[in-house]
N, CA, C and O atoms as a GROMACS GRO file, in nm:
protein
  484
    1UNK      N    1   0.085  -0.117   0.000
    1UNK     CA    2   0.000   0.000   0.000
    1UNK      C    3   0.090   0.124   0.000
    1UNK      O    4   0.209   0.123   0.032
    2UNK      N    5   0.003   0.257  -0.048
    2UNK     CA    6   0.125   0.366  -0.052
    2UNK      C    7   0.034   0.496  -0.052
    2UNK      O    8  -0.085   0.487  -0.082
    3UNK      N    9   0.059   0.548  -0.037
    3UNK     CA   10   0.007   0.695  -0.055
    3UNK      C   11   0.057   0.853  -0.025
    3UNK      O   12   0.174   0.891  -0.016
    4UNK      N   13  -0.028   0.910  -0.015
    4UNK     CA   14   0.030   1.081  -0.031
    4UNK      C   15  -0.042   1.160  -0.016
    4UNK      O   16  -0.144   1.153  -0.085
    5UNK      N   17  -0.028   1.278   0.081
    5UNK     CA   18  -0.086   1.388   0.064
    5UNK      C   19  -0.006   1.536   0.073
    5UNK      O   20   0.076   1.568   0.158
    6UNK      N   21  -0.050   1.609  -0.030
    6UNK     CA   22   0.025   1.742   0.005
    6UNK      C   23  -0.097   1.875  -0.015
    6UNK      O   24  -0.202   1.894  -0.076
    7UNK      N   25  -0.004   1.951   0.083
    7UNK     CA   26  -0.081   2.074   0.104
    7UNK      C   27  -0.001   2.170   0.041
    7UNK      O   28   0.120   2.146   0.032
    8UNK      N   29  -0.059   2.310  -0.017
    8UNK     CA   30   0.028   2.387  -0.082
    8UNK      C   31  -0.032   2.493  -0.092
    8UNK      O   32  -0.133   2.497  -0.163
    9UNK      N   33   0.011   2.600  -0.026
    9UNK     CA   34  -0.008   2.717   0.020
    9UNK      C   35   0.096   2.821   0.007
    9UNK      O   36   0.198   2.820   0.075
   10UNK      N   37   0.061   2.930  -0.100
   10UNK     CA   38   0.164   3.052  -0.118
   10UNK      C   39   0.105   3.156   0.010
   10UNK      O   40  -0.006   3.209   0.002
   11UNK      N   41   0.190   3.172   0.119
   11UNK     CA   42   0.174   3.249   0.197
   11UNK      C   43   0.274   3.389   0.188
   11UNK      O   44   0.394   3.372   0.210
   12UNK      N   45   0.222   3.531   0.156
   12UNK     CA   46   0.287   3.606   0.166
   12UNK      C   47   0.179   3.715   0.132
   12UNK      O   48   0.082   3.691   0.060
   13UNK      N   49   0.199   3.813   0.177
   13UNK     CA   50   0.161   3.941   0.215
   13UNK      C   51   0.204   4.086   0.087
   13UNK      O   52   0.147   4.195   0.077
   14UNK      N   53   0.296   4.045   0.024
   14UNK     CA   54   0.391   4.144  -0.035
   14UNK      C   55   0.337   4.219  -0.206
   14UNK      O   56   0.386   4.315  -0.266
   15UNK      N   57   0.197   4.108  -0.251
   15UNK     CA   58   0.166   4.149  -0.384
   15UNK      C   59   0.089   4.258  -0.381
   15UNK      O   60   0.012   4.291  -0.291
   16UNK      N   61   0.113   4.321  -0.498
   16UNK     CA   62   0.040   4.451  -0.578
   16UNK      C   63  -0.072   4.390  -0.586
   16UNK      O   64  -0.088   4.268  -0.592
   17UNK      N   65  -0.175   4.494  -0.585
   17UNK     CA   66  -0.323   4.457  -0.706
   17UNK      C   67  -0.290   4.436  -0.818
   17UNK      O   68  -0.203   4.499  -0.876
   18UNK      N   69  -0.363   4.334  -0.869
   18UNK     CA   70  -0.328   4.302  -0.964
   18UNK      C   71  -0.173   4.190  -1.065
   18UNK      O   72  -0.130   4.165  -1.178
   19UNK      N   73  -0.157   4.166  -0.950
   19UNK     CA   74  -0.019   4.063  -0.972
   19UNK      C   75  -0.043   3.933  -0.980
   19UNK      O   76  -0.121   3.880  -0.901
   20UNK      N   77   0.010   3.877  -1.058
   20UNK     CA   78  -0.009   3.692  -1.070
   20UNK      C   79   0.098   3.653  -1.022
   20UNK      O   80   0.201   3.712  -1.056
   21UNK      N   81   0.103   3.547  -0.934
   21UNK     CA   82   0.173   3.448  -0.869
   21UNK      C   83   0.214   3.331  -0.921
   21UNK      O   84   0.306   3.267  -0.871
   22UNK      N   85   0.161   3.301  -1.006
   22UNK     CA   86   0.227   3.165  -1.101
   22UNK      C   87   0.208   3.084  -1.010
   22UNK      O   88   0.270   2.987  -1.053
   23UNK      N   89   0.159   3.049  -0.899
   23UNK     CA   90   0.149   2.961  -0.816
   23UNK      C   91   0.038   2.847  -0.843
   23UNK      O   92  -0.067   2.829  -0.781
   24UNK      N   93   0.087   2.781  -0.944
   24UNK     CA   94   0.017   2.673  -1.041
   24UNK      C   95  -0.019   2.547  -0.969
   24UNK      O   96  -0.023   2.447  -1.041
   25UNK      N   97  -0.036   2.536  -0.887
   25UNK     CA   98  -0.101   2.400  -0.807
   25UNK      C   99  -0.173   2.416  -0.678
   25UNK      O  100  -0.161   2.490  -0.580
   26UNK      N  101  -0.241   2.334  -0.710
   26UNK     CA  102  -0.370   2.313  -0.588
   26UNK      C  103  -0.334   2.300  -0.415
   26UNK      O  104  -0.239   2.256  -0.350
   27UNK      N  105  -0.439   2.352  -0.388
   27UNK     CA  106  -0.420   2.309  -0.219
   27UNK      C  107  -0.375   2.185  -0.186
   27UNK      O  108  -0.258   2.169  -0.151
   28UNK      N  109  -0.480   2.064  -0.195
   28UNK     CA  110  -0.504   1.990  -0.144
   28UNK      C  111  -0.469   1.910  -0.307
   28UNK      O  112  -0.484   1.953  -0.422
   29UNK      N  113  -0.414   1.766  -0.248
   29UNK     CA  114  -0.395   1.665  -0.352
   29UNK      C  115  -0.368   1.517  -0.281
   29UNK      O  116  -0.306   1.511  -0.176
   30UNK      N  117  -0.423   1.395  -0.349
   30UNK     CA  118  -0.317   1.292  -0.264
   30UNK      C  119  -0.343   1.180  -0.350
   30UNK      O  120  -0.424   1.198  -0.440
   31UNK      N  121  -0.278   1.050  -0.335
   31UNK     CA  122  -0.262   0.948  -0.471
   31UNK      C  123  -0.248   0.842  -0.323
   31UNK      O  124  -0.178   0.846  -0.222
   32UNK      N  125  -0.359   0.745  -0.375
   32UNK     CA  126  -0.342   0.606  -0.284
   32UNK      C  127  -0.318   0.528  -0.386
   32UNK      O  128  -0.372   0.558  -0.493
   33UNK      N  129  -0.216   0.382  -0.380
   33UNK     CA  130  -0.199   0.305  -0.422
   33UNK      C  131  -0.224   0.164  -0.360
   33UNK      O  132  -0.281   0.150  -0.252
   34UNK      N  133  -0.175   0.056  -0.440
   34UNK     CA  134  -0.161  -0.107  -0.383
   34UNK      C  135  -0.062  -0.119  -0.517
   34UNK      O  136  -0.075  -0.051  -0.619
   35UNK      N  137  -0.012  -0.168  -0.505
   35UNK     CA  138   0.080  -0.272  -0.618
   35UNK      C  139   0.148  -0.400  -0.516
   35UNK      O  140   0.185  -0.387  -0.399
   36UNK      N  141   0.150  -0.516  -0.591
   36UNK     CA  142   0.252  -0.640  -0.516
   36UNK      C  143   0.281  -0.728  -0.661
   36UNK      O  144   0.310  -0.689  -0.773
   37UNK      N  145   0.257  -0.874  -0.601
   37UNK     CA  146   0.304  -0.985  -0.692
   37UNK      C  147   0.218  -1.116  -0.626
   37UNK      O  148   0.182  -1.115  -0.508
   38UNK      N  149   0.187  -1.240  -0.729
   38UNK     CA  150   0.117  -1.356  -0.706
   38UNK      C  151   0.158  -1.442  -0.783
   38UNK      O  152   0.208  -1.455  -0.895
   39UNK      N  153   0.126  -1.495  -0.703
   39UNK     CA  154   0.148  -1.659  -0.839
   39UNK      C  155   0.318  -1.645  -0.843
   39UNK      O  156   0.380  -1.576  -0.923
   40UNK      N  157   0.362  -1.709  -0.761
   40UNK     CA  158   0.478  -1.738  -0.758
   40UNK      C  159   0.607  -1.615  -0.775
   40UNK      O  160   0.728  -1.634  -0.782
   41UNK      N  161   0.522  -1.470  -0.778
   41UNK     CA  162   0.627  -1.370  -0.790
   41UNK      C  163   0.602  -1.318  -0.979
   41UNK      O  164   0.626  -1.203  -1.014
   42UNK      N  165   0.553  -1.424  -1.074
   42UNK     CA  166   0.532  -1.418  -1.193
   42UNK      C  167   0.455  -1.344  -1.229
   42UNK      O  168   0.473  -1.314  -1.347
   43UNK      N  169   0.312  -1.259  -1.150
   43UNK     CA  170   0.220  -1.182  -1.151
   43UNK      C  171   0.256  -1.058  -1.100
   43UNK      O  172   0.272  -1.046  -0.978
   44UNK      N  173   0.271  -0.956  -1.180
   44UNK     CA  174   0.311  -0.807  -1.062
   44UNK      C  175   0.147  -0.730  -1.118
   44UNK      O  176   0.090  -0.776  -1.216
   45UNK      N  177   0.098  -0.628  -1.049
   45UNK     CA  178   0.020  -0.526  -1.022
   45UNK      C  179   0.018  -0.425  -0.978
   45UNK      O  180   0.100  -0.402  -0.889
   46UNK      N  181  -0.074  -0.320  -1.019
   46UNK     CA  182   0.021  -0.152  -1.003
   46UNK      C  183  -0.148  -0.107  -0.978
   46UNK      O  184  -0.219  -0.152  -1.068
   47UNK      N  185  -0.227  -0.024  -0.868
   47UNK     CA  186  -0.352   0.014  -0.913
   47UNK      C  187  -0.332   0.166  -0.810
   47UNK      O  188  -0.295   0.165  -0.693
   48UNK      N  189  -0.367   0.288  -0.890
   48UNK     CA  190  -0.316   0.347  -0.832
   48UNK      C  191  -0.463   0.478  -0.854
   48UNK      O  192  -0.518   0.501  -0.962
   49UNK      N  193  -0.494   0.538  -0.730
   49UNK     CA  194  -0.577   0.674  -0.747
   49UNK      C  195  -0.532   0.787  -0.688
   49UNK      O  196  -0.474   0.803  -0.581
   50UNK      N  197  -0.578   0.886  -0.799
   50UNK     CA  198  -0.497   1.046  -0.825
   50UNK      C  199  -0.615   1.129  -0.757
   50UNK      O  200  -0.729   1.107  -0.798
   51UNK      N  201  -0.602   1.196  -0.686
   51UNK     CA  202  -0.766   1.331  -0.686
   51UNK      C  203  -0.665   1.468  -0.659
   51UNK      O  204  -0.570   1.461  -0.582
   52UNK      N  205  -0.691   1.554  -0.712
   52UNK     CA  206  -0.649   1.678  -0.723
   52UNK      C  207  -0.783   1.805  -0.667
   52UNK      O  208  -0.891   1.806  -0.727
   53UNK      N  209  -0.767   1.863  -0.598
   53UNK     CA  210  -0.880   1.975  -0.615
   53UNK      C  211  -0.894   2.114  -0.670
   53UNK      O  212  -0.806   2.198  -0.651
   54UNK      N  213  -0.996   2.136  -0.731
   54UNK     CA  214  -0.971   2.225  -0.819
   54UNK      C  215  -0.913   2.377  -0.782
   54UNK      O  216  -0.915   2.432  -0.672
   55UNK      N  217  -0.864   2.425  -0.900
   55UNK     CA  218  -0.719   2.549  -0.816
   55UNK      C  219  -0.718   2.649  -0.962
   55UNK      O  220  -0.762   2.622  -1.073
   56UNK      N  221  -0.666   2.742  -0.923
   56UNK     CA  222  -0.680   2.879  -1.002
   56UNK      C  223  -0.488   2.879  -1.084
   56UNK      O  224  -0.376   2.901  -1.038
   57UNK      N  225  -0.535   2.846  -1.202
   57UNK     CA  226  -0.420   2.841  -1.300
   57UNK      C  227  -0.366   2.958  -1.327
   57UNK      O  228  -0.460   3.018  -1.379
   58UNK      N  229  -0.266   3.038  -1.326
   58UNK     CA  230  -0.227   3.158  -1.399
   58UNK      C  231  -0.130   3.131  -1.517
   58UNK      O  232  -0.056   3.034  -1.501
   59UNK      N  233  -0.119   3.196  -1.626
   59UNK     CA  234  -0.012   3.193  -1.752
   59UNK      C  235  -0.038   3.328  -1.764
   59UNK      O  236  -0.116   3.400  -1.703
   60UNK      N  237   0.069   3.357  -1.881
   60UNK     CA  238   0.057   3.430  -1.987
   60UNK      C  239  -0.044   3.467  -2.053
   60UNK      O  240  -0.098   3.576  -2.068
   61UNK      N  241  -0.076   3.308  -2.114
   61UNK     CA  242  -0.160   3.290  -2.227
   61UNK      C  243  -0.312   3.311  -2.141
   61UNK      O  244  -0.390   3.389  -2.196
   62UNK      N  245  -0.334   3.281  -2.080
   62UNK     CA  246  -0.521   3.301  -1.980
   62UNK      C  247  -0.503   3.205  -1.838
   62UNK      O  248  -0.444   3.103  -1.803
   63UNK      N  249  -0.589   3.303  -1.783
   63UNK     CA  250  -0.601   3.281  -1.660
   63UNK      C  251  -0.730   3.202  -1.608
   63UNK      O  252  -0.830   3.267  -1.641
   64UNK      N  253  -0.761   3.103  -1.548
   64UNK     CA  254  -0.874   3.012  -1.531
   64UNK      C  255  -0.880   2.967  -1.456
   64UNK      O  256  -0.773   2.969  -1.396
   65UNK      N  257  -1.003   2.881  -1.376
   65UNK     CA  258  -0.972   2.761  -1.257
   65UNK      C  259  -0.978   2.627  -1.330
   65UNK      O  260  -1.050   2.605  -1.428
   66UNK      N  261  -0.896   2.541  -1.271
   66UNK     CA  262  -0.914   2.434  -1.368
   66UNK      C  263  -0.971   2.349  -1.216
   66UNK      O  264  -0.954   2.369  -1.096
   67UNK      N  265  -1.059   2.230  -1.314
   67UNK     CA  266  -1.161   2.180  -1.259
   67UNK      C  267  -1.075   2.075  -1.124
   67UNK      O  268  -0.957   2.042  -1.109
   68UNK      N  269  -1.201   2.050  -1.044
   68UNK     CA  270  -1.163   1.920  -0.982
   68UNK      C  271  -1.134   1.764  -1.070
   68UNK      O  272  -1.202   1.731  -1.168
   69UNK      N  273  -1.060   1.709  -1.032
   69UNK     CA  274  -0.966   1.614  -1.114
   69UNK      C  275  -0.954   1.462  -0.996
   69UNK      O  276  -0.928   1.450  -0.876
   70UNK      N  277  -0.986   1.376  -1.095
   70UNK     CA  278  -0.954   1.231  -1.008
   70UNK      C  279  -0.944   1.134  -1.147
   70UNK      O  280  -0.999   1.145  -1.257
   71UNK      N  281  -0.840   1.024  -1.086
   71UNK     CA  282  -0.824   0.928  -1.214
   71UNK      C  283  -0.704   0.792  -1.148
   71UNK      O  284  -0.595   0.778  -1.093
   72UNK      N  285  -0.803   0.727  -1.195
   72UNK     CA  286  -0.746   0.561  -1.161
   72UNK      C  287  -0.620   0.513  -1.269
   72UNK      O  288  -0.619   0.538  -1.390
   73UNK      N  289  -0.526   0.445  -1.200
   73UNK     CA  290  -0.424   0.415  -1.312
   73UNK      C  291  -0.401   0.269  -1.236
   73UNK      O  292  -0.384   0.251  -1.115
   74UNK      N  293  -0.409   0.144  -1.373
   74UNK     CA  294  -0.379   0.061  -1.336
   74UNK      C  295  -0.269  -0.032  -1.414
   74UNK      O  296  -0.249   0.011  -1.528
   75UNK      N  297  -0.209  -0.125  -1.390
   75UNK     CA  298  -0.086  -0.241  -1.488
   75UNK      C  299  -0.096  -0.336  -1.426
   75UNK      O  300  -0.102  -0.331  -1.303
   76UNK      N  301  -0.104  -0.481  -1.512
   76UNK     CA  302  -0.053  -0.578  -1.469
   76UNK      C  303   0.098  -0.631  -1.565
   76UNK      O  304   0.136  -0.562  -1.660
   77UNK      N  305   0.163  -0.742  -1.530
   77UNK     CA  306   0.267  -0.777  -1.561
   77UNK      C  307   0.305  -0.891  -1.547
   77UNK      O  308   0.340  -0.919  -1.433
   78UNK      N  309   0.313  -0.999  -1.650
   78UNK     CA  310   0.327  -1.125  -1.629
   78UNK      C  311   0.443  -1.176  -1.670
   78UNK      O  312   0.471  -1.155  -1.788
   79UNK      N  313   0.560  -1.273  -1.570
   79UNK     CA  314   0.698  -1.241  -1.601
   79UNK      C  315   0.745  -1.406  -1.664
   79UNK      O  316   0.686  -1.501  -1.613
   80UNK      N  317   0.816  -1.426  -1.740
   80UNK     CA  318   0.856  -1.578  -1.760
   80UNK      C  319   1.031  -1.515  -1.766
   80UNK      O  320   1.102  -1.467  -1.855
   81UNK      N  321   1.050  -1.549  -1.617
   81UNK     CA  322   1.196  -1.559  -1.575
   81UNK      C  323   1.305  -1.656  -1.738
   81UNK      O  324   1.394  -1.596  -1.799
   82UNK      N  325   1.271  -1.782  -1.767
   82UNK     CA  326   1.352  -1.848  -1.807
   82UNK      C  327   1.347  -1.714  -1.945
   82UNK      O  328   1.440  -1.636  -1.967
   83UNK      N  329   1.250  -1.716  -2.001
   83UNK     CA  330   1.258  -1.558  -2.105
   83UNK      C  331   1.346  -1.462  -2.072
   83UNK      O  332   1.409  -1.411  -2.165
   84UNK      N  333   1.362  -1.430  -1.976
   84UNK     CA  334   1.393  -1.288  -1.905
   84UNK      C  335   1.265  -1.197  -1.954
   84UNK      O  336   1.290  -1.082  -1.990
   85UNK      N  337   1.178  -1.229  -1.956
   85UNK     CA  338   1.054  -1.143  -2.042
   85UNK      C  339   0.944  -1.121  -1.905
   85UNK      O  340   0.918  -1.191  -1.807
   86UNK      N  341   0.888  -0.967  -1.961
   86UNK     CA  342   0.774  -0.944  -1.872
   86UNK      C  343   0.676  -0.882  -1.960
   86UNK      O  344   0.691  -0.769  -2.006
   87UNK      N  345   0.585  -0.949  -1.979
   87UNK     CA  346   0.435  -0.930  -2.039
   87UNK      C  347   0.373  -0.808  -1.998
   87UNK      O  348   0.307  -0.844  -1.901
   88UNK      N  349   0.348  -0.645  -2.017
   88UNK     CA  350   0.297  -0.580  -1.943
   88UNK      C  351   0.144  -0.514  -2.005
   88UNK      O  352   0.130  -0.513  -2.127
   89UNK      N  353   0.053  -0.471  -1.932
   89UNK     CA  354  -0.082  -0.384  -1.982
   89UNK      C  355  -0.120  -0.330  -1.876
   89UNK      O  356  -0.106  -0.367  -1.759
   90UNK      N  357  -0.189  -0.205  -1.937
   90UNK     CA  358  -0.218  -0.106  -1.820
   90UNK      C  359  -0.256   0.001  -1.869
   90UNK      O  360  -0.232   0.027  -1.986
   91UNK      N  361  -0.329   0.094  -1.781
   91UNK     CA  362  -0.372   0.233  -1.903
   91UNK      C  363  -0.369   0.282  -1.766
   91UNK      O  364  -0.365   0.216  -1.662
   92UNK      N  365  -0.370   0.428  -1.784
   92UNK     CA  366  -0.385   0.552  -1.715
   92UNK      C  367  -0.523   0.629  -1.784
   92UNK      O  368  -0.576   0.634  -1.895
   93UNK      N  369  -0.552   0.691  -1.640
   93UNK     CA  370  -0.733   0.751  -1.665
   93UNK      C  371  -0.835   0.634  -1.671
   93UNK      O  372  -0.934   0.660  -1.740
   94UNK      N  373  -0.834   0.525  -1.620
   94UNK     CA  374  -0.912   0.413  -1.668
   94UNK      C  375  -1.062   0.444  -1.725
   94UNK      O  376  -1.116   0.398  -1.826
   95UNK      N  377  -1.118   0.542  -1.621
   95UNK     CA  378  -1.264   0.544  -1.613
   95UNK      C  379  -1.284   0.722  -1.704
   95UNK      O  380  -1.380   0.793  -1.674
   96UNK      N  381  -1.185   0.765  -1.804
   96UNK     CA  382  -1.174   0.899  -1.892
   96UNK      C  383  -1.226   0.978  -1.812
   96UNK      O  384  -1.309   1.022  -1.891
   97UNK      N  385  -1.246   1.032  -1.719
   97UNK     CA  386  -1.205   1.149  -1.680
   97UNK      C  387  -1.196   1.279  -1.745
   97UNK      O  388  -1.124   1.266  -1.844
   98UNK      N  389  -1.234   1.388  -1.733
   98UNK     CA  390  -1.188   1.497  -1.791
   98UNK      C  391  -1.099   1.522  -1.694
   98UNK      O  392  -1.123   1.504  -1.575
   99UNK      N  393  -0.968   1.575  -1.750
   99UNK     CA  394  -0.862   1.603  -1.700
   99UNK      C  395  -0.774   1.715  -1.767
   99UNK      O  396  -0.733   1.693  -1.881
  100UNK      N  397  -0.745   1.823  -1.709
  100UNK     CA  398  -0.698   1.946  -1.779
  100UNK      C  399  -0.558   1.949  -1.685
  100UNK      O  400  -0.581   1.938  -1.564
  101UNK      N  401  -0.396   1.965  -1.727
  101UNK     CA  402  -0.294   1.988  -1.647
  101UNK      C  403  -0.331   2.150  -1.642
  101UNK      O  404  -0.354   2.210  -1.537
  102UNK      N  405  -0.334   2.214  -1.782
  102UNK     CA  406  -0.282   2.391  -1.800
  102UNK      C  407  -0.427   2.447  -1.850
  102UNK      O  408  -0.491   2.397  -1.942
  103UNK      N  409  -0.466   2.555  -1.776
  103UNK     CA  410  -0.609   2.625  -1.840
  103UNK      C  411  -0.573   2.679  -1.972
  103UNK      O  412  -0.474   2.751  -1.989
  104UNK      N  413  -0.657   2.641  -2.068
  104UNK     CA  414  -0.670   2.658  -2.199
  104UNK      C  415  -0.592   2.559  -2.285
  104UNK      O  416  -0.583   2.566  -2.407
  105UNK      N  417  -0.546   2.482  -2.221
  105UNK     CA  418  -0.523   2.357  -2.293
  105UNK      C  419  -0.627   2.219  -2.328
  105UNK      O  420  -0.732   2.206  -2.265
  106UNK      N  421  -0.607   2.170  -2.382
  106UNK     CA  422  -0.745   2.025  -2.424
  106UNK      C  423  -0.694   1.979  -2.253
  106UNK      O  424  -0.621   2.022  -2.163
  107UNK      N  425  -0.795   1.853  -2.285
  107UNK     CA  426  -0.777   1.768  -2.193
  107UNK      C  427  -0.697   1.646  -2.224
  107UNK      O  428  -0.622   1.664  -2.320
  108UNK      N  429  -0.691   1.527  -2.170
  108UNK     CA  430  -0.605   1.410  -2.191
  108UNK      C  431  -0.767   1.310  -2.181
  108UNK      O  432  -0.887   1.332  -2.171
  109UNK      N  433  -0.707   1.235  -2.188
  109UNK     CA  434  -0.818   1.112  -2.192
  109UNK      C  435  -0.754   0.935  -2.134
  109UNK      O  436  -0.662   0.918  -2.054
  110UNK      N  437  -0.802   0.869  -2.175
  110UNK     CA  438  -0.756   0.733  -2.131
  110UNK      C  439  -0.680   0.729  -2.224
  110UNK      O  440  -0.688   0.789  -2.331
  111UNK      N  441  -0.561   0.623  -2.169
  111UNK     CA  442  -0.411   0.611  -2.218
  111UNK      C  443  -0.413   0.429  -2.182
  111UNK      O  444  -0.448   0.375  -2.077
  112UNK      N  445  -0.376   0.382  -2.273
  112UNK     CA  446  -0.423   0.204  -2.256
  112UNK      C  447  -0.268   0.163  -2.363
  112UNK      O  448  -0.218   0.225  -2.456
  113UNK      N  449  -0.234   0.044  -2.303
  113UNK     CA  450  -0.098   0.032  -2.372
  113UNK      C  451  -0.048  -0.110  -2.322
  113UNK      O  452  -0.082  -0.141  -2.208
  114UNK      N  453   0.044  -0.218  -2.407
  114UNK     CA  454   0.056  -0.328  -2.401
  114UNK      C  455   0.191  -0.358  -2.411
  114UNK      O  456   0.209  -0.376  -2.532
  115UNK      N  457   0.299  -0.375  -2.350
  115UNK     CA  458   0.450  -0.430  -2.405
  115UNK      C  459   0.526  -0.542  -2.362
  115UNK      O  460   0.470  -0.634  -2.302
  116UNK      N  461   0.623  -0.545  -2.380
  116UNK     CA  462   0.728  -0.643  -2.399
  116UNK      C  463   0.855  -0.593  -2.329
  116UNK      O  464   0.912  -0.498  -2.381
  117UNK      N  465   0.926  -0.667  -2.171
  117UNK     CA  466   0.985  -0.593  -2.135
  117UNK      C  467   1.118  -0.738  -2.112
  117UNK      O  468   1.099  -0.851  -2.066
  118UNK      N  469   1.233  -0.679  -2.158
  118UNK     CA  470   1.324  -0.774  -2.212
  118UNK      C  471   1.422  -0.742  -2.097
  118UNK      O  472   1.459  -0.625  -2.098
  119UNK      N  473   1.473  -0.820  -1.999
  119UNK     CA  474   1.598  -0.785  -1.913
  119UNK      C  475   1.694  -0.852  -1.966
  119UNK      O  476   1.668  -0.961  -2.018
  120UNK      N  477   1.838  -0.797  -1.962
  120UNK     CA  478   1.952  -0.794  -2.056
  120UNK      C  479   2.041  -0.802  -1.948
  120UNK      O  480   2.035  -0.709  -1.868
  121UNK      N  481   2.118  -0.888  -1.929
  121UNK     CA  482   2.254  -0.905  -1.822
  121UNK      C  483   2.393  -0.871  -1.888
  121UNK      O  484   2.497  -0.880  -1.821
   0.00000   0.00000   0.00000
């Protein structure tokens, strides 16, 4: 099991009216996980949740709040030692999500992906 939380707070007294802070991230955020292994160590797993709360973006380019944000990321991985090979799949965003990093940018969407992972001595 694993997790995280952070708090983030620009504290200071010193701005003009009218001044942007660039202070691009949210209060409140935190990511719980589980990942292990089964079946003899041959099975690995990764399942992991993101929530962000929504926070006031500044740029250049426009200024916005970007929304509240949550998104599941999961992998499994199936290993054949005598191969040196590990079978992997897994996507990020499982359940699509609207998800914005920068105001006035698109969003991202589900990310799903399959490989071949070769260890080399």
């Amino acid at each position: 099991m694993s997790g995280n939380y952070s708090y983030n707070e620009l504290l200071t007294t010193t701005f003009k009216p009218g001044t942007q802070s660039f202070f691009n991230t949210p209060k409140h955020k935190f990511n719980l996980g589980a990942s292990g292994q089964a079946l003899a160590r041959k099975l690995s797993y990764t399942l992991n949740y993101r929530w962000v709360e929504r926070f006031l973006y500044e740029s250049t380019f426009a200024t916005g709040t970007l929304p509240r944000a949550q998104v599941v990321d999961a992998q499994l991985g199936y290993s054949l030692p005598s191969l040196h090979t590990t079978f992997q799949a897994g996507g990020t965003n499982l359940f699509n999500s609207t998800n914005y990093q920068v105001y006035g940018s698109p969003s991202y969407g589900r990310l799903v992906y399959v490989g071949l992972l070769f260890e080399v001595k």
